[in-house]
N, C-alpha and C positions, 0 to 999 in steps of 0.2 A: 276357234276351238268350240264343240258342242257342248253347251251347259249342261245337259241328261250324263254325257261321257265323264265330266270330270266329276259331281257329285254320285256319280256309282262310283267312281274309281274310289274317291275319298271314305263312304259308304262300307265298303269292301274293304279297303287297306283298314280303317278303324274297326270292321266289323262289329258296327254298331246296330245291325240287328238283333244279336245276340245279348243286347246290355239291355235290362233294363232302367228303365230312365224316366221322370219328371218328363225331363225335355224333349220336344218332336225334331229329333237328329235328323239331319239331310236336310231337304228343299223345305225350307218357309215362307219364300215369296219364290213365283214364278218373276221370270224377268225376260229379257230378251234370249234365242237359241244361239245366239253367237256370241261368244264373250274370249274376247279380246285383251283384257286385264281383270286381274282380281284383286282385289284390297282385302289385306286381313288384318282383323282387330279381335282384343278380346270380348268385348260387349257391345250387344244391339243398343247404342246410344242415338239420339237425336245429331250430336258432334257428331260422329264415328259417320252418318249416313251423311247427313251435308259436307263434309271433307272428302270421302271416296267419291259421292259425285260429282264434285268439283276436279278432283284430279281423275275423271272419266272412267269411273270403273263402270263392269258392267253385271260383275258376281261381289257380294261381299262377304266373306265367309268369318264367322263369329265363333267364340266359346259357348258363349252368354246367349242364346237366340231369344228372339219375340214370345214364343208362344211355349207354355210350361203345363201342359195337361186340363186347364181350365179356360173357360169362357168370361167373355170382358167385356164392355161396350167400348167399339172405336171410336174414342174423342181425347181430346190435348194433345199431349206430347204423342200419343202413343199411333190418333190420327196422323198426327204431322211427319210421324217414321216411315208410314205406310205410303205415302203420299208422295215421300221423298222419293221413295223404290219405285212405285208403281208410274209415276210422272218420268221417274227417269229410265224406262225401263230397267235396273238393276233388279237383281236375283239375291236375294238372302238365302244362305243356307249356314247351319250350324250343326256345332257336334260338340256337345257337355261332356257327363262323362267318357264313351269313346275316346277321349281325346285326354281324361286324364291318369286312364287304366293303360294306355297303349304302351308295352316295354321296351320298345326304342324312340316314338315320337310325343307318347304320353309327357302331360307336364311333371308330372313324379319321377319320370326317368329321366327326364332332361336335368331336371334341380339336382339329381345324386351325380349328372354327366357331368354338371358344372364342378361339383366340391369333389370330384374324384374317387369316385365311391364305387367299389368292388364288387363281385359276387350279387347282385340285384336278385332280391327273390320277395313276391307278391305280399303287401300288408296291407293290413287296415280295412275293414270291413264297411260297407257301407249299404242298409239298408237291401241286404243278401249279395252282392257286387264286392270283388276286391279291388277297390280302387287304387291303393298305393303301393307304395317299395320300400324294400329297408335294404340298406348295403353296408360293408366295411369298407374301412380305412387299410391300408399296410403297413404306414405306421398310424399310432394314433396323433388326433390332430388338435391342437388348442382347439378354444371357443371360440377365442377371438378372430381366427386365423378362419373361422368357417363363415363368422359373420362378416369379414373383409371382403370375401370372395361376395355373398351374395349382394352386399349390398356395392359391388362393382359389376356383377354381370347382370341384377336388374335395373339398377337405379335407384334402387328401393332402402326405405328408412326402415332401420330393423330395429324391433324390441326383442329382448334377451329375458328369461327368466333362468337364469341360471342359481340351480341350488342341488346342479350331481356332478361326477367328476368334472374335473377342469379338461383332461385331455381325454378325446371323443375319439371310440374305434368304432361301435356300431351305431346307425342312424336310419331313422325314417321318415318317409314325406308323406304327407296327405294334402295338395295344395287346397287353396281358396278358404271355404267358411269348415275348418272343421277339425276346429278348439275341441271338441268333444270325444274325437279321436284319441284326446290324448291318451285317455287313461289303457288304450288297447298297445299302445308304446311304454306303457308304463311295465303292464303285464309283459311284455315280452320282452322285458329287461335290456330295453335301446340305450343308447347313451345318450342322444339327444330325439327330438323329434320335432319336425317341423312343417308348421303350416301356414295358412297365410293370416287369420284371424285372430282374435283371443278375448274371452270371457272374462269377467271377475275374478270368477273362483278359478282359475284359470292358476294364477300365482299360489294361493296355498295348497293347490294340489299337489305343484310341482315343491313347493317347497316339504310338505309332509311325506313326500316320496321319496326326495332325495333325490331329481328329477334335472334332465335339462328341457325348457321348450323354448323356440324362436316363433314368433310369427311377423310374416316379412309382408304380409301385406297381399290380399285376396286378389287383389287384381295384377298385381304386381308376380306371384306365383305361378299365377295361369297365366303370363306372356309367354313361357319357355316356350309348351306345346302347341303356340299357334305361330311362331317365328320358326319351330321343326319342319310342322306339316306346309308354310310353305316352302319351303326348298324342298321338300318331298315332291308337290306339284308342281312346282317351276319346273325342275326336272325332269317328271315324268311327261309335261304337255307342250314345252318353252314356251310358256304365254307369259305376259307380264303380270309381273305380281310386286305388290308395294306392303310393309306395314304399316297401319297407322297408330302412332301412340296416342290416346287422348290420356293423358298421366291421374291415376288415383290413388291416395294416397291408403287407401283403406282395404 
């Protein structure tokens, strides 16, 4: 399959020209034109690239990309990525936010897909972008019963700061780093709100609020919308496609 075809395709479906964004979404390494499997991960790691070349990829499509709006000198680790791609012919490409706004393959939509969350309509503000979602319940749901779910569908070790109702009807996601969102879930009178991160001041916010917040872990939040968008491209191209987990705990 042609590497130009499937990063327009993904381009497109994310419609991440329209986002503005830190990160340079789409192609970040050229690689080979024919690409035959693609490995998805959420971060451009050192791991992440020696494993997908090992099991022969020849695209590897990330959350997390190389390159964030500023210039660097290539040496260490950051050499040794480059090196990995470019020796093995592999293609990096990535999609940051795109990929956490989108309202069916976004990670914010996937996390309200998993806990069963209704009615999805756009929250949380980010840097003029609305990145997130907030949904309802039909009935309302324990806390505990919300944090069972997550930390069975990502793996992930959850922290709680529960100090507002016990039983949750309205909720909102902002994944990865973005503890600071809370307070835009506070205002809009959520019953819980969750992301992947969490500050300090994080607890007496929520406790002086009368607040619920979960953060389940920044890496861990953004696996949804990259385990989405591949079955989106499996499907649309049938080329092989693998995930790879390298697990963090943060």
């Amino acid at each position: 399959m042609d590497r130009d075809r499937i990063i327009n395709f993904i381009d497109g479906y994310l419609d991440s020209k329209n986002v503005k964004d830190a990160s340079q979404n789409g192609l970040q390494v050229e690689g080979k034109a024919e690409v035959k499997k693609i490995v998805f991960g959420v971060s451009a790691s050192l791991e992440l690239f020696r494993r997908a070349s090992a099991a022969g990829a020849d695209m590897i499509v990330v959350h997390h990309g190389l390159f964030w709006g500023r210039s660097f000198p290539v040496r260490g680790p950051f050499r040794k990525k480059l090196e990995t791609l470019l020796n093995g012919g592999i293609t990096l490409a990535a999609w940051h936010l795109p990929l956490d706004k989108h309202p069916l393959t976004g990670n914010n939509a996937q996390l309200l897909k998993f806990l069963g969350a209704q009615s999805l309509k756009p929250f949380g503000t980010y840097d003029g972008e609305s990145i997130g979602f907030k949904g309802t319940f039909a009935r309302p749901r324990p806390v505990s019963e919300i944090i069972k779910i997550l930390r069975h569908k990502l793996s992930a070790e959850i922290l709680p700061l529960n100090f507002g109702p016990e039983k949750i009807r309205t909720v909102g996601v902002v994944s990865g780093g973005a503890q600071r969102m809370f307070e835009q879930a506070i205002e809009a009178g959520l019953d819980l709100y969750i992301t992947g991160e969490v500050s300090e001041f994080v607890q007496e916010m929520a406790r002086e609020h009368g607040a619920n917040f979960i953060a389940a872990g920044h890496y861990n939040t953004e696996k949804a919308g990259v385990w989405a968008l591949e079955k989106v491209v499996r499907a649309k191209f049938k080329v092989k496609t693998e995930f790879i987990d390298v697990p963090n705990p943060v």
